[in-house]
C-alpha positions as CSV (number, residue, x, y, z in Angstrom):
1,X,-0.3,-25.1,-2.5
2,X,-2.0,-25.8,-5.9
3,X,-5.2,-26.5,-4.1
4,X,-5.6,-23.6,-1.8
5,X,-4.5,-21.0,-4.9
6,X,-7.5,-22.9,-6.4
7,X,-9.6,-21.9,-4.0
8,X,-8.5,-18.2,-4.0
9,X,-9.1,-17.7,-7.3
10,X,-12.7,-18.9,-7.5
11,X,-13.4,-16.6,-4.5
12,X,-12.1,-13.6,-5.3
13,X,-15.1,-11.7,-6.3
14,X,-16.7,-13.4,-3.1
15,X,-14.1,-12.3,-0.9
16,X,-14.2,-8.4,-2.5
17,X,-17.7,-8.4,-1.3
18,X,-17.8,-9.3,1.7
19,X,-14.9,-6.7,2.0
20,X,-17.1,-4.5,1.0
21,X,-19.6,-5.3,3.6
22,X,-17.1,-4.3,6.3
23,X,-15.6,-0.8,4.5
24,X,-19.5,0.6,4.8
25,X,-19.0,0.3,8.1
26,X,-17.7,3.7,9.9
27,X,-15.9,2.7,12.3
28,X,-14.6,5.9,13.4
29,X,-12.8,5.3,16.7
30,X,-11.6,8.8,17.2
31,X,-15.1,10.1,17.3
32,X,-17.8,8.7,19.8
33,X,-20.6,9.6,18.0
34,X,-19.5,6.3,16.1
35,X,-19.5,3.9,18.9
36,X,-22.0,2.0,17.4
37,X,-20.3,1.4,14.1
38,X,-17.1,0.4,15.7
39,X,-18.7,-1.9,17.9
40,X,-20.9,-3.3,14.7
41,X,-17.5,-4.0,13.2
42,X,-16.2,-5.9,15.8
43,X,-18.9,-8.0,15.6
44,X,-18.7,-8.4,12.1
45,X,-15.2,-9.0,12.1
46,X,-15.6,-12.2,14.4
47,X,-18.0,-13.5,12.6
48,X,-15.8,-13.4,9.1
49,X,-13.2,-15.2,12.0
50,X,-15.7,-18.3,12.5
51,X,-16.7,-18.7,9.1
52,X,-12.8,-18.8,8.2
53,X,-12.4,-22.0,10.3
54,X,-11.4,-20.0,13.9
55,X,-11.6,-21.3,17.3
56,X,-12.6,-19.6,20.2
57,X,-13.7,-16.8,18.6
58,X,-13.7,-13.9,21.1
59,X,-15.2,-10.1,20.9
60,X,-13.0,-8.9,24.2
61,X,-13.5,-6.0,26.3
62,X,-10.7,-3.3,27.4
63,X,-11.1,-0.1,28.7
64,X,-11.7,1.0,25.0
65,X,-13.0,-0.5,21.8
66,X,-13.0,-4.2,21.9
67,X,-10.0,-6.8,20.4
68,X,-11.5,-9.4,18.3
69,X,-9.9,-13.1,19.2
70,X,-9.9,-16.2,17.7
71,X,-7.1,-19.4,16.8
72,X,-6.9,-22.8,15.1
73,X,-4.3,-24.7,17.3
74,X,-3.4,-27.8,15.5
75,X,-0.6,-29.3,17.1
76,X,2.1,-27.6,20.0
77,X,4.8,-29.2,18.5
78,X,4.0,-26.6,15.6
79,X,5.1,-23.1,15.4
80,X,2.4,-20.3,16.4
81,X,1.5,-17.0,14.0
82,X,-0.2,-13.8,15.8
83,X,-1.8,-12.0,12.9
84,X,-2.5,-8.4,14.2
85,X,-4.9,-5.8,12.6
86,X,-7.1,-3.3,13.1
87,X,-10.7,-3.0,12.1
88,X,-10.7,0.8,13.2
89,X,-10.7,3.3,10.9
90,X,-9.4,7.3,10.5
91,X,-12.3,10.2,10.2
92,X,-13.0,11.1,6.5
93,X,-13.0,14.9,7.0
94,X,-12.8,16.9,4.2
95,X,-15.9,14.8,3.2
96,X,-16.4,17.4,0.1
97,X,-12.9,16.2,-1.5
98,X,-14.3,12.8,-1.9
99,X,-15.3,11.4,-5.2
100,X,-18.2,9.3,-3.9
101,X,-19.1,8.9,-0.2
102,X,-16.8,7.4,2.0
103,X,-18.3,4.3,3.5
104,X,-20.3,3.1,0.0
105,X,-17.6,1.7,-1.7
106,X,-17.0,1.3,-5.0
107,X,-14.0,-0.5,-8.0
108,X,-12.6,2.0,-10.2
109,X,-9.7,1.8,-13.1
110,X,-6.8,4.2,-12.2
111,X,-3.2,4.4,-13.7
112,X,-1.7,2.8,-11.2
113,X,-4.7,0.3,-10.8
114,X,-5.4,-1.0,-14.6
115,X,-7.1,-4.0,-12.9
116,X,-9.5,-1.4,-10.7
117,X,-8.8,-0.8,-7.0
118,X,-11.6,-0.6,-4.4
119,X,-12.4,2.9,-2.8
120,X,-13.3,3.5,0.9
121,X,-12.3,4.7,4.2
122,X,-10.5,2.1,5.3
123,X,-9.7,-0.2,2.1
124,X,-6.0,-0.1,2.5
125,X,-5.6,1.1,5.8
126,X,-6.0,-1.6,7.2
127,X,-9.7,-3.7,6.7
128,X,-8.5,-4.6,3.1
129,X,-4.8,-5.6,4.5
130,X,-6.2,-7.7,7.4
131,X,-8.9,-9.1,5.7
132,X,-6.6,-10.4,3.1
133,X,-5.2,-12.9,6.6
134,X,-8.7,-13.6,7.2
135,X,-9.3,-14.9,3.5
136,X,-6.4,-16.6,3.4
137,X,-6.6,-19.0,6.5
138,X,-10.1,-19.9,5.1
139,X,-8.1,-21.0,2.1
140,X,-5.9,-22.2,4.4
141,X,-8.8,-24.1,6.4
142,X,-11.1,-25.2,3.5
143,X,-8.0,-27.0,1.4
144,X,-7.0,-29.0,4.7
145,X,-3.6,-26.8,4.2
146,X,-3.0,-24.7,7.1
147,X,1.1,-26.0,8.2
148,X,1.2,-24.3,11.7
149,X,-1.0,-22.5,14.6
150,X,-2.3,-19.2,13.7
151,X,-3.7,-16.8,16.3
152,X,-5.3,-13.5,15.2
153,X,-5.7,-10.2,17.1
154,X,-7.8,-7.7,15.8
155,X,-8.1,-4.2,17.8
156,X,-10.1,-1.4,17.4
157,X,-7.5,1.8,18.4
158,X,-5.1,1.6,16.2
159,X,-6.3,5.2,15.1
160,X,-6.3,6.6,18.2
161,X,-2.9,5.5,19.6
162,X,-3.9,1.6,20.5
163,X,-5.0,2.4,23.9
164,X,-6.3,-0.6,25.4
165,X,-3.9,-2.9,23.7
166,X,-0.6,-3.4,25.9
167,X,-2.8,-4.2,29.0
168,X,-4.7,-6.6,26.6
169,X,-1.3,-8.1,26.2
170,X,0.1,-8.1,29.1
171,X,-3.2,-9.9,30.8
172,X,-3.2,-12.5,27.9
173,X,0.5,-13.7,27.5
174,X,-0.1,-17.1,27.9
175,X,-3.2,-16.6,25.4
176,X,-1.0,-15.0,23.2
177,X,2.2,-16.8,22.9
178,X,3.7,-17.5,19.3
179,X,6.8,-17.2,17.6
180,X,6.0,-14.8,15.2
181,X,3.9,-11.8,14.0
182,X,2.5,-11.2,11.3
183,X,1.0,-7.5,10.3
184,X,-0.2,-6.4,7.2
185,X,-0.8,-2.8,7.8
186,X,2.4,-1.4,5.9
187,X,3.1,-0.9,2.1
188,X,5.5,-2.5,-1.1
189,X,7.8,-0.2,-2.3
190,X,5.8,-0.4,-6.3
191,X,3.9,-3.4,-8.0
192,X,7.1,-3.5,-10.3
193,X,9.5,-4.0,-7.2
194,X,7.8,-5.7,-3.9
195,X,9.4,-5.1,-0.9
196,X,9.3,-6.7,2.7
197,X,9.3,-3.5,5.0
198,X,12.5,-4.4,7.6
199,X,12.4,-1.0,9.4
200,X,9.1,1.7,10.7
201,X,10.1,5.0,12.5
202,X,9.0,6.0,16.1
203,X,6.9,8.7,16.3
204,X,6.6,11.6,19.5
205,X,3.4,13.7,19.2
206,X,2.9,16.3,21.2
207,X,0.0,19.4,20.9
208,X,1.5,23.1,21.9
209,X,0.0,26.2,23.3
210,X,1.0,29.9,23.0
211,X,-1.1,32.3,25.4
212,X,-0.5,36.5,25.3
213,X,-3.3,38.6,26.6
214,X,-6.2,37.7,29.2
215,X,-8.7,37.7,26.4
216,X,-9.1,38.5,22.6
217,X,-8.3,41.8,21.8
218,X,-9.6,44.5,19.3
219,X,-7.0,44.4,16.2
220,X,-7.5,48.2,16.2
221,X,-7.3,49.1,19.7
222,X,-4.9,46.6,20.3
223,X,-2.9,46.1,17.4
224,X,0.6,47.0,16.8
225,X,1.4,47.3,20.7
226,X,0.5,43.4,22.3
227,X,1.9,40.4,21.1
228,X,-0.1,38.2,18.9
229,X,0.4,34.7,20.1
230,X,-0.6,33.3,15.9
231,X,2.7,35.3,14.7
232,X,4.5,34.0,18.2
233,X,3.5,30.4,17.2
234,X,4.5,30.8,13.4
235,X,7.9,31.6,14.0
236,X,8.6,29.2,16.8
237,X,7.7,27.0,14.8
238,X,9.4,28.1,11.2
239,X,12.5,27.9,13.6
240,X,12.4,24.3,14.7
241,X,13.9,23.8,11.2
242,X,17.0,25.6,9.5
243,X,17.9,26.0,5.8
244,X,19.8,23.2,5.6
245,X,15.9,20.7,6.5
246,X,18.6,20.1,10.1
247,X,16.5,20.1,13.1
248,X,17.1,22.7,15.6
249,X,16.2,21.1,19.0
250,X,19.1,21.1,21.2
251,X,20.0,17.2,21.2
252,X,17.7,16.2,18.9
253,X,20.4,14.0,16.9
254,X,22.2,12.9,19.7
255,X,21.4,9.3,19.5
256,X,20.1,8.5,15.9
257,X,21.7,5.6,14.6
258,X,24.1,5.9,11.7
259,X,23.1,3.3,9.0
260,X,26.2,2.1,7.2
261,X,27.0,3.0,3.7
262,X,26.3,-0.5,2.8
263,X,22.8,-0.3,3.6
264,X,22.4,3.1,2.6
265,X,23.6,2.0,-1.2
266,X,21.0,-1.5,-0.6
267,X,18.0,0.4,-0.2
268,X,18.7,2.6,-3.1
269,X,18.8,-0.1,-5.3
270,X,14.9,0.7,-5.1
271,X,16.0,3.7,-7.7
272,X,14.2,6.2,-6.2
273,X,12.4,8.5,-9.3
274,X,12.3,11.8,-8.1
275,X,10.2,12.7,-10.9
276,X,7.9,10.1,-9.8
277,X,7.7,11.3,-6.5
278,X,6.7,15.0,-7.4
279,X,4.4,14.0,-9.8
280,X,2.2,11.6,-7.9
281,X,1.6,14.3,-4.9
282,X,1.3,17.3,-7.4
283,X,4.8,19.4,-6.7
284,X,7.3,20.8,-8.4
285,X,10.2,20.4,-6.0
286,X,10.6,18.3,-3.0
287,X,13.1,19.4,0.2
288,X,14.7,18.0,3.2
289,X,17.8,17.5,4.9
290,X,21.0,18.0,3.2
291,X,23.0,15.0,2.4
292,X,20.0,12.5,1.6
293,X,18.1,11.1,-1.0
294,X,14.2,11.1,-0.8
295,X,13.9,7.9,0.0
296,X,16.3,8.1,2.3
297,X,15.0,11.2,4.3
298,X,11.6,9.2,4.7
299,X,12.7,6.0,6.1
300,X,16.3,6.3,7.6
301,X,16.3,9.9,9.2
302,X,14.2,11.7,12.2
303,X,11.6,14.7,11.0
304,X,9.5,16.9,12.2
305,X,6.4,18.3,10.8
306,X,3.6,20.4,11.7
307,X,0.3,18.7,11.6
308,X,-1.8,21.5,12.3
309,X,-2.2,25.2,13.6
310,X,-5.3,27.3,14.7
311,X,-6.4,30.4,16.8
312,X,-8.4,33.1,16.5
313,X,-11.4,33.2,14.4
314,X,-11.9,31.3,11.4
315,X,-15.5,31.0,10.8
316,X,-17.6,32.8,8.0
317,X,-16.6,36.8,7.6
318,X,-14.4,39.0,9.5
319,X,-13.9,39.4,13.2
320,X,-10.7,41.8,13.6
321,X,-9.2,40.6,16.8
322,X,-5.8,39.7,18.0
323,X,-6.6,35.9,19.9
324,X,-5.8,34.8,23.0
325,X,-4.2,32.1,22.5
326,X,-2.8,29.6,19.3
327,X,-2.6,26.1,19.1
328,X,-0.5,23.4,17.3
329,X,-0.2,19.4,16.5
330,X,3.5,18.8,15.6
331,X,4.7,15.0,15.4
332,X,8.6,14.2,15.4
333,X,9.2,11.0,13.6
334,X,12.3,8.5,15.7
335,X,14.6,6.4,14.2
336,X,16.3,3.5,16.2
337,X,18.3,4.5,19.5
338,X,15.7,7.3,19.9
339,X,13.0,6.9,22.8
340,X,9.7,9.1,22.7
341,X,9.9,10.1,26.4
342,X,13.8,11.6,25.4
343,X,12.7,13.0,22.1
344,X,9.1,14.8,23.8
345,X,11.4,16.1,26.7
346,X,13.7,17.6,24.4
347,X,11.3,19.4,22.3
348,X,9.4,20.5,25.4
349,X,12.6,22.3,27.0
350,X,13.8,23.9,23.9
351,X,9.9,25.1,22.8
352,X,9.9,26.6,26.5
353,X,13.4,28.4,25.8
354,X,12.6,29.5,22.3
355,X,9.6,31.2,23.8
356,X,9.3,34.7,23.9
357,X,9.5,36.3,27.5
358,X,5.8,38.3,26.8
359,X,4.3,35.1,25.9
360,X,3.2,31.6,28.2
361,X,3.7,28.4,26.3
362,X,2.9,25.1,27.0
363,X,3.1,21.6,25.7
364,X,1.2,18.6,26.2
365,X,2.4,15.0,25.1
366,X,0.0,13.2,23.4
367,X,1.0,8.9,22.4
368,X,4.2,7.9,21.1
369,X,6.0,4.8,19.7
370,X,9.6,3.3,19.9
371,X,10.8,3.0,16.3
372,X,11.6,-1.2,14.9
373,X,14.1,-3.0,12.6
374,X,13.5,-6.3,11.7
375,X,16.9,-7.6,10.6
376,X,17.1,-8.9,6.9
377,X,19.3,-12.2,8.5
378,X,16.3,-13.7,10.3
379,X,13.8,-16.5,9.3
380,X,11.1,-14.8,9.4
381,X,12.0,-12.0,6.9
382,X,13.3,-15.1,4.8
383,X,10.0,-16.7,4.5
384,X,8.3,-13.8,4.0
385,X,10.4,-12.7,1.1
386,X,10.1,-16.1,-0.3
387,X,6.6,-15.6,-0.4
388,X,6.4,-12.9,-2.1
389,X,8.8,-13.6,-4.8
390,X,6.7,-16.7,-5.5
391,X,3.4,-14.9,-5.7
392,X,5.0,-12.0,-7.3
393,X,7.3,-13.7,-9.4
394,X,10.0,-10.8,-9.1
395,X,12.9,-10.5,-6.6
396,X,11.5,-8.9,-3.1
397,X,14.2,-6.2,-1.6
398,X,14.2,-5.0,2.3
399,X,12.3,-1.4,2.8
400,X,12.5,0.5,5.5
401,X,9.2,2.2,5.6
402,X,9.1,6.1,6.8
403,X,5.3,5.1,9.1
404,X,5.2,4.1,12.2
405,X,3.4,1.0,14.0
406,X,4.3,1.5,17.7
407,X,2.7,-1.8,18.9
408,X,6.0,-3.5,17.1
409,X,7.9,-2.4,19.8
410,X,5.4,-3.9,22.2
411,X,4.8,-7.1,20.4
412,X,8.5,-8.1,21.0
413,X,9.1,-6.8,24.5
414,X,6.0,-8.4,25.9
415,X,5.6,-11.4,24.1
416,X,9.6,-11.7,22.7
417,X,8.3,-12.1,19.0
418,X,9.5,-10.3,15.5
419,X,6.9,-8.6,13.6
420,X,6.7,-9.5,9.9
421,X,5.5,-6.4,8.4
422,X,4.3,-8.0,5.0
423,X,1.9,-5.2,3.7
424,X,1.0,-4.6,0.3
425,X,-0.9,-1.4,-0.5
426,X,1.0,1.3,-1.7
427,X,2.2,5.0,-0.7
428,X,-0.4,6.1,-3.4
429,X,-3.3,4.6,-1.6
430,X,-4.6,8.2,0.0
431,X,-4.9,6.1,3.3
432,X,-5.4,8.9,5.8
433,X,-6.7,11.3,2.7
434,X,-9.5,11.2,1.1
435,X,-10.5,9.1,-2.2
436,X,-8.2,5.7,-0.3
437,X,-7.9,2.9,-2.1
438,X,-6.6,-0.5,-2.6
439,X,-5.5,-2.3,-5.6
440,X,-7.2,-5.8,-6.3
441,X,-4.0,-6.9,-7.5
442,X,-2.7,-6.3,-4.4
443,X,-5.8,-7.4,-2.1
444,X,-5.3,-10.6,-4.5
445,X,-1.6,-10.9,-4.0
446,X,-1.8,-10.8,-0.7
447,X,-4.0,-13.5,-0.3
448,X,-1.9,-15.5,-2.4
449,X,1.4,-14.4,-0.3
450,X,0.0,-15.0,3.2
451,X,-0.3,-19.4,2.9
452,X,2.5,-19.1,1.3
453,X,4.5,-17.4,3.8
454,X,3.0,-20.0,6.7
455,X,4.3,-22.7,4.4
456,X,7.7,-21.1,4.3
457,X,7.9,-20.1,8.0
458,X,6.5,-23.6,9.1
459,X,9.5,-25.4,7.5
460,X,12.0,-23.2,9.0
């Protein structure tokens, strides 16, 4: 391995900028008027694929944004890696709590960063993570070290609920066979204790509607005598959760799975800092359900949050009118033996019963995801705790990460491979927020970890 770590090292600043080339790309994928970026990226992405040292690079068509394709089969006697990622990336909305625009972006020192971390839309979620695969089978490729097959798959909805991607799989089964797969799109625990995530929650999304009176009404007229359907919607939704963080939904619990204490006292060995935690997102208390610790509420128990709520007027000055109607994005994280499709129709029939009688309600299901454990027994989790500890040179514990990646679930069903969720950013990285960014250690590490894991899994 000497040779390819060799060859890492006197690329790293190469391979940071031609990262860079592919975070000022905006590729939105949630909002058209960014078709052109997105596709620009896929493009750009395959190419970085054929430079690496890929075969048969593909860009692929679906419904949707196009999956980038490529592989380097060396012999079918060896075992076959899928590396999924996805070159998509979220809106950057509210572009005024940026530091510096989104898509130019830029190295900066940070506490948590003393070796500088790049900032951009996108730089840890996930072009930075999958990038890290690309660089490293051209490592891989250029040191005549690559031990097994690799495939990669590269898609272009992961931020919109991976749309096109099951059919992609199910019509390419054969094209995608392996025995393993291999995402980087997850997070370590800190830099002072790596972490192999061995668990993601499901997620069930759904968007609700309240509707009282025909038509907006005159506050002062109106007021006082018609329900407003923003107050309905507040407490409907204050009531989903009690005093105790125990959510109300008639059978929500009914089949979450009860982690033993044994686990439960493993993954606090990751000595949760509840200082820490307040600190880094600026609070003074934190809350949740009775009977768990932090870390345990986000990884090992179901929630439910509101994402957002509107209605009304809320543009510039006053208009005094009672609305229409009120809206609301809630999401319901899943923990294994919950489904999506049980957990939506759930909330759906109690959100109907909850509702006032003078009100209409109504609830539409938006995309979903079956929660995934990746057992701490199994080869691959071996080899890709091995990997890590060598590159890290610190023992690597099991995580169960609080996130969801719904196309784990997929991977195995379809194709009847584990994921390896191997990520390295971390929960600081503002992915999602504004101002993300990804440590170079940990773009660097990762490179590092990645032929290292194929080494490990290969002799398995």
């Amino acid at each position: 391995m000497k040779e390819t770590l060799d060859y890492i090292h006197e690329n790293k600043q190469r391979f940071v900028d031609e990262l860079f080339q592919l975070l000022k790309i905006a590729s939105i994928s949630a909002d058209p008027a960014y078709k052109g970026e997105v596709l620009k990226c896929a493009d750009e992405v395959a190419k970085y694929l054929k430079d690496g040292g890929a075969d048969n690079v593909e860009v692929c068509e679906t419904k949707g944004y196009p999956i980038v394709y490529g592989e380097k089969l060396l012999d079918p006697k060896l075992p076959t890696v899928l590396v999924y990622g996805h070159y998509d990336v979220q809106p950057p909305d509210p572009l005024e709590l940026w530091t510096k625009p989104p898509f130019e972006p830029y190295i900066e020192k940070t506490e948590i960063h003393p070796e500088g971390a790049i900032f951009a839309r996108g730089a840890a979620d996930d072009k930075g993570q999958f990038f890290m695969h690309i660089k490293a089978f051209e490592a891989m490729m250029k040191t005549n070290t690559l031990p097994c097959n690799v495939k990669f798959i590269l898609e272009g909805e992961e931020e919109v609920g991976s749309k096109s991607l099951e059919d992609f799989v199910k019509e390419n089964t054969e094209k995608l066979s392996c025995d393993a797969i291999l995402i980087s799109d997850t997070h370590i625990y800190s830099n002072e204790q790596p972490t192999v995530t061995t668990g993601l929650r499901g997620l069930s999304y759904v968007e609700v509607e309240v509707e009282g009176p025909n038509r907006d009404l005159h506050s002062g007229l109106y007021g006082g005598a018609v329900p407003n359907p923003i107050h309905v919607l507040s407490r409907m939704i204050a009531g989903l959760i009690d005093e105790n963080g125990h959510i109300t939904i008639d059978g929500f619990y009914d089949n979450v799975e009860t982690v033993a204490d044994e686990e439960r006292a493993e993954m606090n060995k990751l000595k949760d800092d509840p200082e820490h935690f307040k600190k880094s997102i600026g609070l003074n208390g934190v809350e949740g359900e009775q009977g768990y610790t932090t870390l345990e509420r986000t990884s090992i128990r179901p929630t439910l949050d509101c994402n957002g709520i509107w209605g009304g007027y809320t543009g510039e000055g006053a208009k005094t009118v009672i609305p229409s109607k009120a809206f609301a994005k809630i999401s319901m994280r899943l923990v294994p033996y919950q489904t999506p499709e049980e957990i939506t129709d759930k909330f759906t029939k109690y959100f109907e019963k909850i509702a006032p009688t003078n009100v209409k309600v109504k609830v539409t299901p938006h995309h979903g995801g079956m929660p995934y454990v990746l057992p701490s027994d199994t080869k691959e989790f071996r080899a890709a705790k091995k990997a890590m500890e060598t590159a890290f040179g610190k023992e690597v514990l099991p995580y169960r990460s609080g996130g969801s990646i719904p196309i784990t679930a997929m991977f195995e069903e379809i194709l009847g491979a584990k994921s390896v969720l191997m990520g390295f950013g971390l929960d600081s990285d503002a992915i999602h927020s504004p101002n993300e960014h990804y440590g170079l250690y940990n773009f660097y590490k990762g490179i590092e970890s990645i032929p290292l894991f194929f080494a490990n899994y290969a002799s398995s």
